[in-house]
C-alpha positions as a Markdown table, in Angstrom:
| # | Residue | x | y | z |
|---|---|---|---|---|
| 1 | Unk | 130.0 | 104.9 | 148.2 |
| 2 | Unk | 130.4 | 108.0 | 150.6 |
| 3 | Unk | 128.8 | 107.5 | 153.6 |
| 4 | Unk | 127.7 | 110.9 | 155.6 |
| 5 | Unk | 126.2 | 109.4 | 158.7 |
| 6 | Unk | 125.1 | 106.8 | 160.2 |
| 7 | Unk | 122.2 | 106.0 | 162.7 |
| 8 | Unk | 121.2 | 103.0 | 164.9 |
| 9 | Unk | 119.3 | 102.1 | 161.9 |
| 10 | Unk | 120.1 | 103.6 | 158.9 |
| 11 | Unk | 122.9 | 104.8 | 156.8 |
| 12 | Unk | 122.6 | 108.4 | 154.8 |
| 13 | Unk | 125.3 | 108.0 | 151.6 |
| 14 | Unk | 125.6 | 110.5 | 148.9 |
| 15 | Unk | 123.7 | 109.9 | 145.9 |
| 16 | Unk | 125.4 | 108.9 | 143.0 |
| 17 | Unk | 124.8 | 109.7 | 139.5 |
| 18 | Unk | 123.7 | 106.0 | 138.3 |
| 19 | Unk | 121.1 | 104.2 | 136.9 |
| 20 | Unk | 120.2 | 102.4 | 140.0 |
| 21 | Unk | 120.0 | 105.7 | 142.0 |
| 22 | Unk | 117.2 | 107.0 | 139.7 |
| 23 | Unk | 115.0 | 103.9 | 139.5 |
| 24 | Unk | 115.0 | 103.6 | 143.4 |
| 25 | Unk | 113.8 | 107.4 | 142.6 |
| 26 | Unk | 111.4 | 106.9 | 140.3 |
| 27 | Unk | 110.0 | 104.2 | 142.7 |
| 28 | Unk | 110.0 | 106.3 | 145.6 |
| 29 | Unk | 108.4 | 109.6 | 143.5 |
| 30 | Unk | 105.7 | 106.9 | 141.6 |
| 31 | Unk | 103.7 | 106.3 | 144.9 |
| 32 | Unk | 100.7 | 108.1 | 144.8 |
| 33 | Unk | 100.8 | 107.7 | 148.4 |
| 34 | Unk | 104.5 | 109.3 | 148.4 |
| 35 | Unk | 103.0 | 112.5 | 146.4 |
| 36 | Unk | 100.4 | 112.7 | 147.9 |
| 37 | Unk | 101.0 | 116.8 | 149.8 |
| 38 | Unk | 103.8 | 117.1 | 147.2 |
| 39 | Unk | 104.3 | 117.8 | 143.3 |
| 40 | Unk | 100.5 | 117.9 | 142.8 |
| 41 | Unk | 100.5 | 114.6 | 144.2 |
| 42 | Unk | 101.4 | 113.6 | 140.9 |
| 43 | Unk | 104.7 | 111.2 | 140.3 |
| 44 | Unk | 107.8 | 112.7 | 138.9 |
| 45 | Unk | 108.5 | 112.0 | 135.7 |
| 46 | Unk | 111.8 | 109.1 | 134.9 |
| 47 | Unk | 112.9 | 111.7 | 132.7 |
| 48 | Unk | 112.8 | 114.6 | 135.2 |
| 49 | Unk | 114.1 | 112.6 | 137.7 |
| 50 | Unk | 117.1 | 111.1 | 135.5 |
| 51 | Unk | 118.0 | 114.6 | 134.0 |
| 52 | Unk | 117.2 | 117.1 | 136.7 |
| 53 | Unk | 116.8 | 115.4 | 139.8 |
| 54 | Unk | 119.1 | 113.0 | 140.1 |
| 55 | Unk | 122.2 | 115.3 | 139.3 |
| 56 | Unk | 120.7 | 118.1 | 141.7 |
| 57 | Unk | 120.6 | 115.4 | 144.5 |
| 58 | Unk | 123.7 | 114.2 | 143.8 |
| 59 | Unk | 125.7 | 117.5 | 143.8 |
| 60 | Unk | 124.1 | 118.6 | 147.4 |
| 61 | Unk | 123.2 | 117.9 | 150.2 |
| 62 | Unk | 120.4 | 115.2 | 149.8 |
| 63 | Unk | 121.6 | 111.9 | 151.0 |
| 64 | Unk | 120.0 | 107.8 | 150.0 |
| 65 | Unk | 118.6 | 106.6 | 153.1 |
| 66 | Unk | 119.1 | 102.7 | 153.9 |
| 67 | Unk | 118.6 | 100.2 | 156.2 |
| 68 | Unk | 122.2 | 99.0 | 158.0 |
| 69 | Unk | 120.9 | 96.2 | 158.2 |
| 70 | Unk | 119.8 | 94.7 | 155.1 |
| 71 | Unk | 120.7 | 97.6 | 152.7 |
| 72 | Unk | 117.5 | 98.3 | 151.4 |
| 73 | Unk | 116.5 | 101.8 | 150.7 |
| 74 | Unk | 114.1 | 103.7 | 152.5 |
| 75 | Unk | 114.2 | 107.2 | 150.8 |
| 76 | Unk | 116.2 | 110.3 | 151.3 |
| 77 | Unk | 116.9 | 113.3 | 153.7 |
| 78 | Unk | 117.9 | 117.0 | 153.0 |
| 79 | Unk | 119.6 | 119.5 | 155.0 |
| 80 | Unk | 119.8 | 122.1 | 152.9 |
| 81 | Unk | 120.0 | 126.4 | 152.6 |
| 82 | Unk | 117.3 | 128.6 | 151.3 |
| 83 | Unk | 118.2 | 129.9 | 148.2 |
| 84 | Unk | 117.6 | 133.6 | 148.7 |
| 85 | Unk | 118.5 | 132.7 | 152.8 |
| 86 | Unk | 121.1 | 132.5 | 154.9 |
| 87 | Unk | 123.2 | 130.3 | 155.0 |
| 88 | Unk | 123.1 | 128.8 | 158.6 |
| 89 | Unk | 119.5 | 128.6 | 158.1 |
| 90 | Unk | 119.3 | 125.0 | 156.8 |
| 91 | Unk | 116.1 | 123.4 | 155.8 |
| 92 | Unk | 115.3 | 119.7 | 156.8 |
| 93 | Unk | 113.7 | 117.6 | 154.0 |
| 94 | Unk | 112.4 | 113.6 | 153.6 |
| 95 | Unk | 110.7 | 111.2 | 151.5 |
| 96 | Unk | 110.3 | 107.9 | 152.3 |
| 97 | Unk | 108.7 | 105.0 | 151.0 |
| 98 | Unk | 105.4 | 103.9 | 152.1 |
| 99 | Unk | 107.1 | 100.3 | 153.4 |
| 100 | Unk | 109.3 | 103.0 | 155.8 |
| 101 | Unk | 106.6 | 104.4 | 157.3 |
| 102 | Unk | 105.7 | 103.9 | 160.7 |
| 103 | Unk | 108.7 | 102.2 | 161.5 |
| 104 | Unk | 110.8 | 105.5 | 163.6 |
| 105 | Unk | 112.8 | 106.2 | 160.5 |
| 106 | Unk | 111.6 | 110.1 | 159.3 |
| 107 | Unk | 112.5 | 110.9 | 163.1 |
| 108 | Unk | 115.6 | 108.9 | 163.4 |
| 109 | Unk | 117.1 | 110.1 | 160.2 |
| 110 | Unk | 115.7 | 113.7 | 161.3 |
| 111 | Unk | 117.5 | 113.6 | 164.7 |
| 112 | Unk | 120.4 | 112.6 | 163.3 |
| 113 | Unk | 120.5 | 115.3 | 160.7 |
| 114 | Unk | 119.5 | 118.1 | 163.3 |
| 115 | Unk | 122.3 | 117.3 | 165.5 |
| 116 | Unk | 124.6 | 117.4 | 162.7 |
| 117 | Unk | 123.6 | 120.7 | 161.4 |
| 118 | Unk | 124.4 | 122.3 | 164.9 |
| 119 | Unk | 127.1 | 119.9 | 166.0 |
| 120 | Unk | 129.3 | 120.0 | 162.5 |
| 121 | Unk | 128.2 | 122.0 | 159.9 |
| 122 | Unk | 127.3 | 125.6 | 161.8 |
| 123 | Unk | 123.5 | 126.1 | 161.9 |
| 124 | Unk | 121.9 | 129.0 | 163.5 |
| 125 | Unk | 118.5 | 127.3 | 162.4 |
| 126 | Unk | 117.3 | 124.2 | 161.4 |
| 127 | Unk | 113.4 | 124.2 | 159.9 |
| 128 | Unk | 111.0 | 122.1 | 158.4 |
| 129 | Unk | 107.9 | 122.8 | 155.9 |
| 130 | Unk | 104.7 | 120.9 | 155.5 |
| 131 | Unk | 101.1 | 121.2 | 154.6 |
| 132 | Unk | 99.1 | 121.8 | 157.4 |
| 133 | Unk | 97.0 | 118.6 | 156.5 |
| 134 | Unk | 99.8 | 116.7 | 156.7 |
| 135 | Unk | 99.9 | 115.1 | 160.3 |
| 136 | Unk | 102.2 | 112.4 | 159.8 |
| 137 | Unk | 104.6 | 115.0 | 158.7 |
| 138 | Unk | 104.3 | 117.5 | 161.6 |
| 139 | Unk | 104.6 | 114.3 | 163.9 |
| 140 | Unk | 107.8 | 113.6 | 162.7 |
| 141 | Unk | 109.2 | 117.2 | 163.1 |
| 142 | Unk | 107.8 | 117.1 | 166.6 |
| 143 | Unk | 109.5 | 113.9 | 167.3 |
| 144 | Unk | 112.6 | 115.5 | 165.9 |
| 145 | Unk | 112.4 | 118.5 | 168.1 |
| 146 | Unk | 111.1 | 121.2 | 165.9 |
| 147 | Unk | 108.4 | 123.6 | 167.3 |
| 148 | Unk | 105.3 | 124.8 | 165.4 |
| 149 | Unk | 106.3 | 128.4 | 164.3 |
| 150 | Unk | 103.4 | 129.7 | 162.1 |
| 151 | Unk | 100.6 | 128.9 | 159.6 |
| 152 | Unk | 101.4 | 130.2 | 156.4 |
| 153 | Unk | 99.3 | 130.8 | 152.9 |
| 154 | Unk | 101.2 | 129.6 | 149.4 |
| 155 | Unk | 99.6 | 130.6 | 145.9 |
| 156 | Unk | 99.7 | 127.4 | 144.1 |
| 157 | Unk | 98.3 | 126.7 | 139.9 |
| 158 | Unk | 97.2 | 123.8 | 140.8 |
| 159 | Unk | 96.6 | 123.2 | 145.0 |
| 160 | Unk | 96.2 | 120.2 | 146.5 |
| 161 | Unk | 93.4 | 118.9 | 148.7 |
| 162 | Unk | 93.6 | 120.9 | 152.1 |
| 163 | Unk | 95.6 | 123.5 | 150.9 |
| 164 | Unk | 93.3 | 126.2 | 151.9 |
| 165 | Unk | 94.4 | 124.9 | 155.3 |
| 166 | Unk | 98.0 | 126.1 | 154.6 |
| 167 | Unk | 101.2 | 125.3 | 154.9 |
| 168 | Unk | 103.2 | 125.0 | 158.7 |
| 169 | Unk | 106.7 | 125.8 | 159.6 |
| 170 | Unk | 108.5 | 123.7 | 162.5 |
| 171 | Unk | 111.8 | 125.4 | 163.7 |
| 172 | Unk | 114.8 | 124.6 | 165.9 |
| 173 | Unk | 117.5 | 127.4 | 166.8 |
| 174 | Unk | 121.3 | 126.9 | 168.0 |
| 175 | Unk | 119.9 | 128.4 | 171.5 |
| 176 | Unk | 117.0 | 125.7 | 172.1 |
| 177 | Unk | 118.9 | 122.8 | 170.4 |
| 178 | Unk | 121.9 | 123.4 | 173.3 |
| 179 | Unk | 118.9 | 124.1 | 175.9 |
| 180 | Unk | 117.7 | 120.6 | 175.1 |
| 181 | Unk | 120.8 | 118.7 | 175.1 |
């Protein structure tokens, strides 16, 4: 197991490419809950996950989150480029399980991650994306540090509840991350 950080409370490791790995996964990704502002707030298919997500987490930068002190996993965290972006500009991603929530750990494991990205791996930028509706989400990039940058509009086939409300981007640069520290 290749650990990539640890926290007061948690533990980010690389995924691996096991069956255990995708059913913690498919548990996460089955919560209507979970989905709820994500995938059409439909689960993931075990399949999908198995086949495609599984080896895409497990080949990047998307770490297992768990608790150090019993083990148990919470969910994951991303820190991870845009495709067609720069490459300093790193995007901050999380899932966690409903039990996880309200417990500190989206903005413990985010902290951690954001001081990473400008302490060891080079960022210019880090940024988060939610849907505007999504409070408990821009709380935690808040938390984190982030600042509200804009209101933007997706076209989506299929758009969720609220999604005529937008979508929000939080941001933290180099500059206001050394500011702050």
């Amino acid at each position: 197991m290749r650990i990539f950080l640890e926290t007061e409370r948690l533990r980010l490791r690389h995924f691996t490419d096991t069956d255990a790995d995708a059913e913690l996964l498919v548990a996460l990704d089955s919560d209507p809950e979970v989905m709820r502002y994500l995938g059409n707030g439909r689960p993931t298919p075990s399949d999908v996950i198995r086949h495609e997500v599984l080896p895409r987490f497990a080949r990047s930068s998307v770490w297992a989150a768990e608790e150090l002190s019993t083990g148990q996993f919470v969910g994951w965290f991303a820190l991870t480029p845009r495709p067609e972006g720069p490459a300093d500009d790193l995007e901050l991603g999380y899932r966690l399980r409903r039990a996880a929530w309200g417990r500190g750990y989206a903005t413990e494991g985010s902290r951690a991650l954001i001081h990473k990205a400008f302490t060891d791996l080079g960022a210019g930028r880090v940024y988060a994306e939610t849907m505007f509706v999504n409070a408990g989400s821009r709380r935690v990039m808040e938390k984190a540090g982030l600042r509200f940058v804009r209101v933007f509009h997706e076209a989506w086939d299929e758009p969720l509840p609220g999604a005529e409300q937008g979508e929000v981007e939080y941001a933290l640069t180099r500059e206001g991350f050394v500011g702050a520290g």
